[in-house]
N, C-alpha and C positions, 0 to 999 in steps of 0.2 A: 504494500500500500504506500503510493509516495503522495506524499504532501506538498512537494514543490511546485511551484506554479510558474508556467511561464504566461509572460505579458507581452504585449510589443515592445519592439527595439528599443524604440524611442521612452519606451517608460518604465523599460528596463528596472531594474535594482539590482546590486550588486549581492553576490554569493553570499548568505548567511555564515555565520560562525560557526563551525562543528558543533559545540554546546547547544546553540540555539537553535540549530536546526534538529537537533537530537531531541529540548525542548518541545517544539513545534510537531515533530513526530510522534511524539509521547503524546500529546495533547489532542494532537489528531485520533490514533487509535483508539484512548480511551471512549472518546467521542463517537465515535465508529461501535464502538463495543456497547454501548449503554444507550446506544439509540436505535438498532436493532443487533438481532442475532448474526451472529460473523456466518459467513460461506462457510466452505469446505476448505475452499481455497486461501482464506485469509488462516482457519485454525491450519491449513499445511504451512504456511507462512512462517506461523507460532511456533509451531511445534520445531521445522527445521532451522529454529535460530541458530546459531553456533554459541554455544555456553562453557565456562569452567568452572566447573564447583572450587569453591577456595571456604577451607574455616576461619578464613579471615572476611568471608565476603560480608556486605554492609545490609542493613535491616532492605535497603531497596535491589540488592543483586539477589539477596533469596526471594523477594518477593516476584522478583521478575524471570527469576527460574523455579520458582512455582508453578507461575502460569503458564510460561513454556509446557512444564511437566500436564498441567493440568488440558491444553491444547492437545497434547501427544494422547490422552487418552479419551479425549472427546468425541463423543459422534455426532456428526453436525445435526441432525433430528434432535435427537438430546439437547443440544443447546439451547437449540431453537425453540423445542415444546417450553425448557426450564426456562427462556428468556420472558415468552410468552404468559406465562404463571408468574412470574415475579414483574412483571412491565404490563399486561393488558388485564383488564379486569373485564366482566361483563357486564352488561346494563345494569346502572343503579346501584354498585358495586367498588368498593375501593379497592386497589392494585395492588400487590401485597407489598411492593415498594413503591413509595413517594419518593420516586428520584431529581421533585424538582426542588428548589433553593429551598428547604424549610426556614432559616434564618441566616440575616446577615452576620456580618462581622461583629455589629450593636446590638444584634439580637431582635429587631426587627422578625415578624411573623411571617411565612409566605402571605404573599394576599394585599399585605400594607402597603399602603402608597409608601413609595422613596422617591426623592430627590433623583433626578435624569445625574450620571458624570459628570460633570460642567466639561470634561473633553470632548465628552459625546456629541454635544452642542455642536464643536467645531470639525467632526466628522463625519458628514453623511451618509458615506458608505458602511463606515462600522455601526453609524449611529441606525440604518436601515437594519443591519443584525443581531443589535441590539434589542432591536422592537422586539423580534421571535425570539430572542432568550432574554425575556423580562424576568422578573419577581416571581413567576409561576413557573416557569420555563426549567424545563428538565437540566439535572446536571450536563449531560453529553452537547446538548446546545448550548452553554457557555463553557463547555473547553474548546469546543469549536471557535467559537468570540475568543478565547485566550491564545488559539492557534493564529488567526488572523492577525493579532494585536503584534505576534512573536515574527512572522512570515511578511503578512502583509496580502493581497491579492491586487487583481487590476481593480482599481479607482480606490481601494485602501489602502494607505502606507502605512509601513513599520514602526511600531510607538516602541518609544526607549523604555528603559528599566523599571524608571519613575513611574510610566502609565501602565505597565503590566500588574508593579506591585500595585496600585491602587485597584486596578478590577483585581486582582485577586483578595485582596484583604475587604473590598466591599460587595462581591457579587460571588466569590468560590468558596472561600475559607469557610461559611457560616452554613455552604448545601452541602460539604461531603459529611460529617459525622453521621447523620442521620439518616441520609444513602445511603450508605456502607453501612452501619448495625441491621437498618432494613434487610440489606440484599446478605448479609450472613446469617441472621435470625431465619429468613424465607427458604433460603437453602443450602442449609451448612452443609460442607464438604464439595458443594458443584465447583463447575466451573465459574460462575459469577461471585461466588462466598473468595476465589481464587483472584479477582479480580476484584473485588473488593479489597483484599490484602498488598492488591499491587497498586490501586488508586492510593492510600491512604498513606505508604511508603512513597511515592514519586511526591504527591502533593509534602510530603515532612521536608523532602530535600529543596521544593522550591519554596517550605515556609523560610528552611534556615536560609536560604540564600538571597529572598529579600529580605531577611532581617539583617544581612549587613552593607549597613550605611554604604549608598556612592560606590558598590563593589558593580565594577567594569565586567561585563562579559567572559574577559577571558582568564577573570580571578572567580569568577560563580562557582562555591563549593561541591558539582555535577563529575567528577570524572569517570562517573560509573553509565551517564545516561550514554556518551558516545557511542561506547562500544553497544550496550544494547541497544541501542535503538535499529543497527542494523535491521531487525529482524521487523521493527515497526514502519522504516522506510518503504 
């Protein structure tokens, strides 16, 4: 699955940063994964990542050969039915996860009015995908908005460190908890309880790295996203 976009010549942008693009990929899949059930072909993807088990690896390289493991033994119907029971509910009926924002950063309720980004303002393109990943709006649709913010597309450009930490700290931070105990409680041991365990690790590594001040790109405490992401590009 690649993320990369190309635009015309003329409006070009220049090659992301391995980190950032590694970012961007990670942000992408999950988004991919939590807004419907993966192919065949996307769990082959998973599963043939190239992996080294180390008992030194970090809380996010098990969780991400987890889900490799947890790919490797998937049947795509499986998924699919398990995505469908934790994600669709039937008429008149609640889902058995709520994977949209429950609360923000301030603890704000799904549902309450918020304040628009004041960057949003001066975005139209982001501020148009903005609209479909509002306040009610599933997790996988604003990692999508966070892939954009990281990537950029044609008529969106790339926002720096500053605008990513802020949609994350007021629009992401405040829907995973609640997500993810959702999708583990709903079905511990799947593949989504698997992925639950890899959202909650990838999101830990980008809380620490916008919590340091004015840290540049290619000081961002990620050296583990590079190399896996391979298997998310």
């Amino acid at each position: 699955m690649s993320t990369h976009i190309a635009s015309p010549s003329r409006h070009a942008q220049p090659p992301l940063a391995p980190v950032e693009q590694s970012r961007a990929d990670f942000y992408a899949l999950i988004a991919s994964l939590l807004r419907a059930p993966p192919d065949a072909g996307l769990l082959e993807r998973l599963g043939d990542a190239h992996t080294v088990s180390s008992p030194d690896a970090s809380p996010f390289e098990r969780a991400w050969l987890d889900l490799i493991g947890a790919a490797r033994r998937a049947d795509p119907a499986g998924v699919a039915a398990e995505h469908a029971r934790l994600f669709a509910a039937p008429a008149g009926q609640a889902a058995a996860v709520d994977s949209s924002a429950a609360r923000d950063a301030r603890g704000h309720r799904r549902g309450e009015p918020r304040a628009t980004l004041p960057a949003d303002r001066h975005d139209p393109g982001l501020a148009r995908h903005a609209c479909r990943a509002g306040a009610d709006d599933p997790l996988g649709s604003l990692c999508e908005a966070m892939r954009l913010l990281i990537a950029g597309a044609p008529g969106v450009p790339r926002q720096g460190i500053a605008r990513q930490r802020l949609f994350f700290d007021t629009r992401l931070a405040g829907a995973v908890p609640a997500c993810l105990d959702d999708l583990r409680q709903a079905q511990a041991g799947g593949f989504h309880a698997r992925l639950a365990d890899f959202v909650e690790a990838f999101f830990a590594v980008e809380a620490h790295a916008f919590a340091i001040d004015d840290a540049p790109p290619c000081r961002r405490p990620a050296p583990a996203l590079a190399h896996a992401a391979e298997a998310a590009a």
